[in-house]
C-alpha positions, 0 to 999 in steps of 0.5 A: 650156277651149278648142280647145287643150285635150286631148280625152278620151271617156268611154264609159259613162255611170254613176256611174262614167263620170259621175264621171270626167267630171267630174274631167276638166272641172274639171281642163281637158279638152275632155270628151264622154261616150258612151252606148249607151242613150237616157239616161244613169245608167239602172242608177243609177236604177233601184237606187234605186227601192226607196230611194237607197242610196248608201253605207255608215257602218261602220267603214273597216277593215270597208268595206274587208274588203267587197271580198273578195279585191280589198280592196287594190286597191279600198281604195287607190281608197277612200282618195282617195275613200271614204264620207265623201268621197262624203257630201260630194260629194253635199252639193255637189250640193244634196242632204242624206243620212241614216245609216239603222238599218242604217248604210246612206247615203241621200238625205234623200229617198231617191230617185235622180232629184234627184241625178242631175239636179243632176249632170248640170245641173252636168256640163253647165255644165262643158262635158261634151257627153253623147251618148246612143243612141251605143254604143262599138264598138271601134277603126277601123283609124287608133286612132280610137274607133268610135261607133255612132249610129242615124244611122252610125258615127262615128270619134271621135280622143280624146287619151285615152279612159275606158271605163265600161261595166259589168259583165253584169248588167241588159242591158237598162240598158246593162250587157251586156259587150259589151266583153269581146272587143273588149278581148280583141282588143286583148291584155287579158286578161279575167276572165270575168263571173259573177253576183254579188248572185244568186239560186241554184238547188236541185236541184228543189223539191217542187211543194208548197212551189213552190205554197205558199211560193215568193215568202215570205220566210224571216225572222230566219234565221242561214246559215253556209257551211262554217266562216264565221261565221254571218250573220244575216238574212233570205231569200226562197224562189222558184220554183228556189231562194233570193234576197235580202239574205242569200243576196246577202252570201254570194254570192261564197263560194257561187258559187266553192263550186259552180265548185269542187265543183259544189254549195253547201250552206248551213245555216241556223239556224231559231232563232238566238237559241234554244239546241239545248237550248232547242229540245230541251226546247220539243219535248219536252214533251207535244203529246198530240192536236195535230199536229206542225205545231200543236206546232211553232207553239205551242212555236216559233212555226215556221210557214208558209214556215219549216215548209215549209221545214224539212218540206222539207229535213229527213227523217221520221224527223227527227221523231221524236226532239226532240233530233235535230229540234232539231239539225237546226232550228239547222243545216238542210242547204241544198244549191245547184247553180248561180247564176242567170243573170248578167242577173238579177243585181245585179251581176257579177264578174270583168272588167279585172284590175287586173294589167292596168292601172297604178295610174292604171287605165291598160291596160298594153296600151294607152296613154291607155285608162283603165278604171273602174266594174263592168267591173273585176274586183272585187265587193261585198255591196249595202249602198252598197259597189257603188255607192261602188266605182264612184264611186272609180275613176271619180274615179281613172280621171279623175285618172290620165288627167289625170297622164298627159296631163300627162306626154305 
């Protein structure tokens, strides 16, 4: 690199902005990354508190199919820069992964910080310039990109910019869409920001199974939506309703099920690996003095958080008969109203659509602006496919910028 080199910013500094970043300076740019908070990858780190999930090892067909309605477009991203790829990427920086039971990608050590040190170690050697506590704030009235700092605003002239913002979930780490309208002032159309990877609300619960039960996870449940196959699973009762991985892979469908009819119900299957004639006969057969409760346990092994949730969704005279208990044990009816808020959710939907952009990610409406990461408009089960996503098309953005620069 020297002065002659183009100039590019990267707004947003996650995965995605990171990545772009990258394939910039190696591929000549000058590079400097902008940054709202005070550093850099904070979302980044803080999903892999809990362990590193990086990626996924299923089958490609299958990892596609993730990405719902956006599957093509995600998958055209992937193909330049899909699972395997990524492995290798993070093996360059020094750091060895493992296929988990689940299939699921992690660091050997499963933890986020190492790697993002030794990226950014080399991010830097490369000749990034990375500015925190610098947020992006639009355009001033000459093209050049407004940056404010804690000092005053800056203009940054760039031959060409990346926008790496994110999506509307976790504001607190960067990602609060701010974004959105100062695009849709400039003629993008946006898709609005929705939670995705939430928790929904029911109606009410009773005050008996807030008290008893909210923060207990319902294990080995199956849940079916409508006529989808069902997923297997577990859950997490809370304080308004349900949260966690199963619920997270449904999420989507739920929320388009509510914005269209106004609720969601769920069923849930108690003892997926039971028969409806199985848990008929196990009902049936004599309790004598014992409660239901202590039936239910010794027949079934429902108890705690399982019994309160079906004493809860289920109605009296449901116990009456075996036969109809049992039918109501494999399909139990859970109705949802609405998402939680977007700020509570792992993730978002909607953003940039990609009818907006050229198949480098280039704005139609305006040239040399190139968008990648959460902040387009598609989504994902957690798994490593979020994450894996936003590696891509920042990779893509970085590689599109570099073709059109090199047209220009």
């Amino acid at each position: 690199m020297n002065a002659s080199s183009p100039f590019v910013a990267v707004i947003g500094g996650g995965p995605a902005g990171l990545m772009a970043a990258e394939v910039l300076a190696q591929g000549g740019a000058r590079v400097e990354l902008f940054d709202a908070m005070p550093s850099v990858g904070r979302k980044f780190l803080l999903a892999g508190v809990g362990g590193m999930n990086i990626t996924h090892s299923e089958a490609k067909t299958a990892f596609v199919g993730r990405y719902g309605a956006r599957c093509n477009e995600v998958g055209a991203l992937l193909e330049e820069f899909g699972a395997d790829a990524l492995c290798a990427w993070i093996h360059g920086l020094g750091i060895d992964t493992f296929v988990g039971t689940s299939g699921r990608v992690f660091p050997t050590d499963m933890k986020a910080a190492p790697l993002l040190r030794a990226w950014l170690k080399r991010l830097r050697e490369q000749g990034v310039l990375i500015h925190t506590r610098s947020r992006w704030s639009g355009w001033a009235e000459d093209g050049a990109l407004r940056i404010a700092t804690p000092a005053a605003e800056t203009h940054v002239r760039a031959d060409a910019c990346v926008l790496a913002l994110g999506g509307g979930s976790w504001a607190r780490l960067g990602s609060d869409g701010a974004w959105v309208p100062l695009l849709e002032q400039r003629g993008v159309t946006i898709a609005p920001l929705q939670p995705s990877n939430c928790g929904f609300e029911v109606a009410g619960w009773s005050p008996l199974l807030r008290e008893k039960f909210a923060g207990a996870p319902i294990k080995s449940t199956a849940i079916r939506l409508d006529d989808q196959a069902p997923r297997l699973g577990e859950f997490v009762l809370t304080d308004n309703g349900v949260e966690g991985s199963l619920i997270y892979a449904l999420s989507a469908a739920i929320r388009e099920r509510i914005n269209a009819t106004g609720s969601a119900t769920l069923h849930l299957d108690l003892l997926p690996n039971h028969s409806v004639d199985k848990v008929t006969r196990a009902l049936a057969r004599p309790r004598g003095s014992r409660s239901m409760a202590k039936h239910l346990h010794s027949q079934l092994g429902i108890d705690g958080a399982r019994a309160g949730l079906l004493r809860e969704l289920s109605a009296k005279d449901d116990f009456l008969d075996p036969a109809r208990l049992a039918t109501v044990i494999k399909a139990l009816p859970l109705t949802l109203v609405r998402a939680r808020p977007l700020d509570e959710a792992i993730s978002s939907a909607g953003g940039v659509p990609f009818e907006a952009m050229d198949e480098s990610l280039m704005l139609k409406q305006l040239p040399g602006v190139f968008c990648a990461g959460e902040m387009l408009d598609w989504e994902a089960p957690t798994g490593g496919y979020l994450l894996t996503a936003c590696f891509a098309s920042g990779r893509a953005a970085g590689r599109g910028v570099l073709g059109w620069l090199s047209r220009g």
